[in-house]
VEXFIBA-497389 format. One line per field, with one value per residue (C-alpha): residue in one letter; x, y, z; residue number from 0. Coordinates in steps of 0.5 Angstrom, whole numbers. Each point is the difference from the previous one (the first is absolute). Layout:
BEGIN
r <- c(a:...)
u <- c(X:...)
v <- c(Y:...)
w <- c(Z:...)
k <- c(NUM:...)
REM end
This chain:
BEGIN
r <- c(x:x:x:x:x:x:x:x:x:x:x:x:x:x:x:x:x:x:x:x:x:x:x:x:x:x:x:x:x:x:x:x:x:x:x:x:x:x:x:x:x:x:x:x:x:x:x:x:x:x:x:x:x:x:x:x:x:x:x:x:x:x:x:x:x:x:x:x:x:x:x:x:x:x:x:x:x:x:x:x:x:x:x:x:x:x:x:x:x:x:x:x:x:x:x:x:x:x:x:x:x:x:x:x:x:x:x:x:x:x:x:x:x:x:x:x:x:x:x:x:x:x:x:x:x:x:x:x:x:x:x:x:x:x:x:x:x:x:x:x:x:x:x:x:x:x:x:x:x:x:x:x:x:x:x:x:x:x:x:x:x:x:x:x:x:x:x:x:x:x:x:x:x:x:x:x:x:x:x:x:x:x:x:x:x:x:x:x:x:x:x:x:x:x:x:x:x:x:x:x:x:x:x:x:x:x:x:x:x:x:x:x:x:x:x:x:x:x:x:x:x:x:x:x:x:x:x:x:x:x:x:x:x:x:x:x:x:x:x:x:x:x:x:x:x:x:x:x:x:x:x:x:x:x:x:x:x:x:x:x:x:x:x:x:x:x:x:x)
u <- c(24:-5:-6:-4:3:-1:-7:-1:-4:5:-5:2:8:4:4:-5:2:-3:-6:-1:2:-5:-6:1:-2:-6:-7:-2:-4:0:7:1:-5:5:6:-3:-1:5:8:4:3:-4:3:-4:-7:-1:2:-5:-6:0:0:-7:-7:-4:-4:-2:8:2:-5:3:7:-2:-4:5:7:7:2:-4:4:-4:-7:0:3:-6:-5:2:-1:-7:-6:-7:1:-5:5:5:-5:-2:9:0:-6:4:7:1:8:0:5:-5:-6:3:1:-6:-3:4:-4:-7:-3:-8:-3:-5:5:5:-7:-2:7:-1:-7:2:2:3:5:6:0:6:-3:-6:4:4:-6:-4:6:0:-8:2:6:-4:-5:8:2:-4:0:9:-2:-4:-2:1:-3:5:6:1:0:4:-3:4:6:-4:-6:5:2:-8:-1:7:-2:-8:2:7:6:1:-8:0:7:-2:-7:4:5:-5:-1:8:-2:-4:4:-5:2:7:0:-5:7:6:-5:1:8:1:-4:5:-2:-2:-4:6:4:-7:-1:7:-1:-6:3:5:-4:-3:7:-2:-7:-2:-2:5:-4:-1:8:2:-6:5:5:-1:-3:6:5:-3:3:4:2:5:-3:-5:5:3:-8:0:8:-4:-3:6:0:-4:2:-6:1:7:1:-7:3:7:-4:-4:6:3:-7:1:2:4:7:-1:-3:6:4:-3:0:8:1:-3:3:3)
v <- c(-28:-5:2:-2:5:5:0:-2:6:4:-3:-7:1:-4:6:3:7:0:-3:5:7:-4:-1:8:1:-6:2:-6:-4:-7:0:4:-6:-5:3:2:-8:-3:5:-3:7:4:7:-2:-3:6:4:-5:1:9:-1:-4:4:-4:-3:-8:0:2:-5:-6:2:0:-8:-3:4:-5:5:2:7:1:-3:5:7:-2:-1:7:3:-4:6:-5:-2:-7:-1:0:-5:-5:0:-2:-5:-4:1:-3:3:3:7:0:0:6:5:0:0:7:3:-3:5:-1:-2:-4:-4:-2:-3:-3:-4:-2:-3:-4:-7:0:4:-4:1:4:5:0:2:5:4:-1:3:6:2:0:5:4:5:1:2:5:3:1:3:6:-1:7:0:-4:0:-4:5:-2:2:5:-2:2:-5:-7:1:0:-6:-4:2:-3:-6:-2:1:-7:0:7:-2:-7:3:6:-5:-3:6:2:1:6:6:2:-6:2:6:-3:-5:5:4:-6:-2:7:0:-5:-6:-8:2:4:-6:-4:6:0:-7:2:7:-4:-5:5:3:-5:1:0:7:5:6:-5:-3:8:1:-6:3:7:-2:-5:6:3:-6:3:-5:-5:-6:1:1:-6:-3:2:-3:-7:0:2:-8:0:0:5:5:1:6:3:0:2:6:1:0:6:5:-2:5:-5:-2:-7:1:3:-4:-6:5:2:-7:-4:-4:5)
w <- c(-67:-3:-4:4:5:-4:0:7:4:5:6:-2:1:4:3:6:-2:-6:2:5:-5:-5:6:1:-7:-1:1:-4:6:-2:-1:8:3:-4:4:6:1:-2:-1:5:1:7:-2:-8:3:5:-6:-4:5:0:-7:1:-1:-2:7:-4:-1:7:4:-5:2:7:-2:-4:1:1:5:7:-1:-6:2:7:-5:-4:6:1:-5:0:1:1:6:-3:-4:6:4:-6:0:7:-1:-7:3:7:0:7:-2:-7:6:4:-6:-2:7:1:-6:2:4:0:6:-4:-5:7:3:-7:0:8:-1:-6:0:-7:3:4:8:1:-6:4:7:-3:-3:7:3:-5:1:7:-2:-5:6:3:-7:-1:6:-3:-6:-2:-7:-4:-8:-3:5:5:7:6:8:4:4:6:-3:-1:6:3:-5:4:6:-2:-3:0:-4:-2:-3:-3:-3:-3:-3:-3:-2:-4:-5:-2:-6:2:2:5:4:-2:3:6:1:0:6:4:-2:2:7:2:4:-1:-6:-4:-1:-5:-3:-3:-2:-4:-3:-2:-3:-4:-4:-6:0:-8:1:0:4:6:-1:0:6:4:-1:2:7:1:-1:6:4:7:4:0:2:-6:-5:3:-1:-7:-2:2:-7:-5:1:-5:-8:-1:5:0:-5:2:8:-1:-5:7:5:-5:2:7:6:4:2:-1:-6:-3:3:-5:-6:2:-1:-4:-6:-6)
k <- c(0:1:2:3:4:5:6:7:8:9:10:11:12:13:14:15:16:17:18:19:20:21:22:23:24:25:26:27:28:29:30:31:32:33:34:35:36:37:38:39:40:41:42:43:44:45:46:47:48:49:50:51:52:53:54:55:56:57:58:59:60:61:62:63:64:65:66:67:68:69:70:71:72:73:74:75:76:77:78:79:80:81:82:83:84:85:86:87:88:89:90:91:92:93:94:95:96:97:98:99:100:101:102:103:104:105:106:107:108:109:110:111:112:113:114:115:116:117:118:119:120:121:122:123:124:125:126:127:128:129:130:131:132:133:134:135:136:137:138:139:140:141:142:143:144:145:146:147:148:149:150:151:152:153:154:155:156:157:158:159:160:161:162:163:164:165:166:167:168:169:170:171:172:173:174:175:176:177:178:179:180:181:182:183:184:185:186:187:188:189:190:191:192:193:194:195:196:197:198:199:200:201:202:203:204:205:206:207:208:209:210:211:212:213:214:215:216:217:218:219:220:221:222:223:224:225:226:227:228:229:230:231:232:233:234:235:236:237:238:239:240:241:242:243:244:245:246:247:248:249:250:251:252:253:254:255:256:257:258:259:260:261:262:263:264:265:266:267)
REM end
């Protein structure tokens, strides 16, 4: 080993292991930024952004990060939702638009975006379209202090009937970073229908949310899948690098012939 090796931070090894198990350890935020922007592997930059704290330091990586995986983790951990509409105003990439348009929440801020010629069209148009969503919205949440407090099995069902699963779906969909949107969705997965199949997606989609609750909140309503052909929904998504683990650890939860026909055979 060279000296200059041996005195080079564990964080700057060439073997990603190590510098996963030296992430775990830092709390140093100028040296967390530099790796969730730049280290080529996604197991370190993931590690990398739920290590960061400081908010300056995530809306950075959410800027400038090398890596879109990174930009939209960090965009999820972002709380202002300002800073979320000044990231969509400076960047214009359409996935790093759509993760901070699911946290941005305030009517008055989504019809600010709308009317703002410095903002691109389709930037302008998603945010007339989220306005749109946000009365929907309201009515398929009940805020309690703190926690999000999804409606009754019974009120889904009126909130369907009234304004079309698709809709009511989209507009959840829009909110997977909130477990009362979760559990709002797994309610439509478990009452069947054409809807059942978008709010897998969605739930899915959610598994590598950056906030460990709201991924367990996934979880949780996906395990409760009973019927084939949305085992068969869910499957779909395995295709997906970052999915396959979180899914075949979902299947293992989930009461169903198929799925565990997929578990019995899966690659040992």
């Amino acid at each position: 080993m060279s000296i200059r090796n041996l005195f080079r931070p564990a964080y700057k090894s060439k073997d990603p292991e190590v510098r996963l198990k030296a992430v775990e350890t830092l709390n140093d935020q100028s040296a967390l930024k530099i790796i969730a922007e730049e280290d080529k592997s996604p197991r370190v930059r993931m590690a990398a952004i739920e290590k960061i704290t400081d908010q300056d330091v995530l809306t950075q990586v959410a800027l400038d990060g090398n890596e879109i995986d990174a930009r939209i983790a960090a965009v999820e951990r972002i709380d202002s939702q300002e800073t979320l509409a000044e990231i969509i105003k400076l960047r214009k990439n359409y996935e790093l638009m759509a993760a901070c348009f699911s946290r941005i929440t305030d009517k008055k801020i989504l019809e600010a975006i709308a009317n703002d010629p410095e903002y691109n069209m389709s930037a302008r148009r998603i945010a007339i379209e989220n306005y749109a969503d946000e009365a929907l919205l309201q009515e398929a949440i009940q805020p309690a202090t703190g926690v999000d407090k999804p409606k009754t099995p019974e009120e889904i069902k009126e909130l369907i009937a009234k304004y079309g699963g698709a809709q009511l779906v989209r507009a959840l969909g829009r909110f997977r970073g909130s477990k009362g949107a979760l559990t709002a969705l797994g309610e439509i997965m478990r009452q069947g229908g054409e809807p059942a199949a978008q709010a897998v997606q969605y739930l899915a989609q959610a598994l590598i949310h950056a906030n460990k609750g709201v991924r367990q909140c996934a979880e949780d309503q996906l395990a409760t899948i009973s019927k084939g052909e949305l085992v068969a929904e869910l499957v779909r998504y395995m295709d997906k690098t970052e999915l396959h683990k979180r899914i075949l650890a979902v299947l293992e939860h989930i009461e169903h012939p198929d799925a565990r026909q997929i578990i019995t055979n899966k690659p040992q």
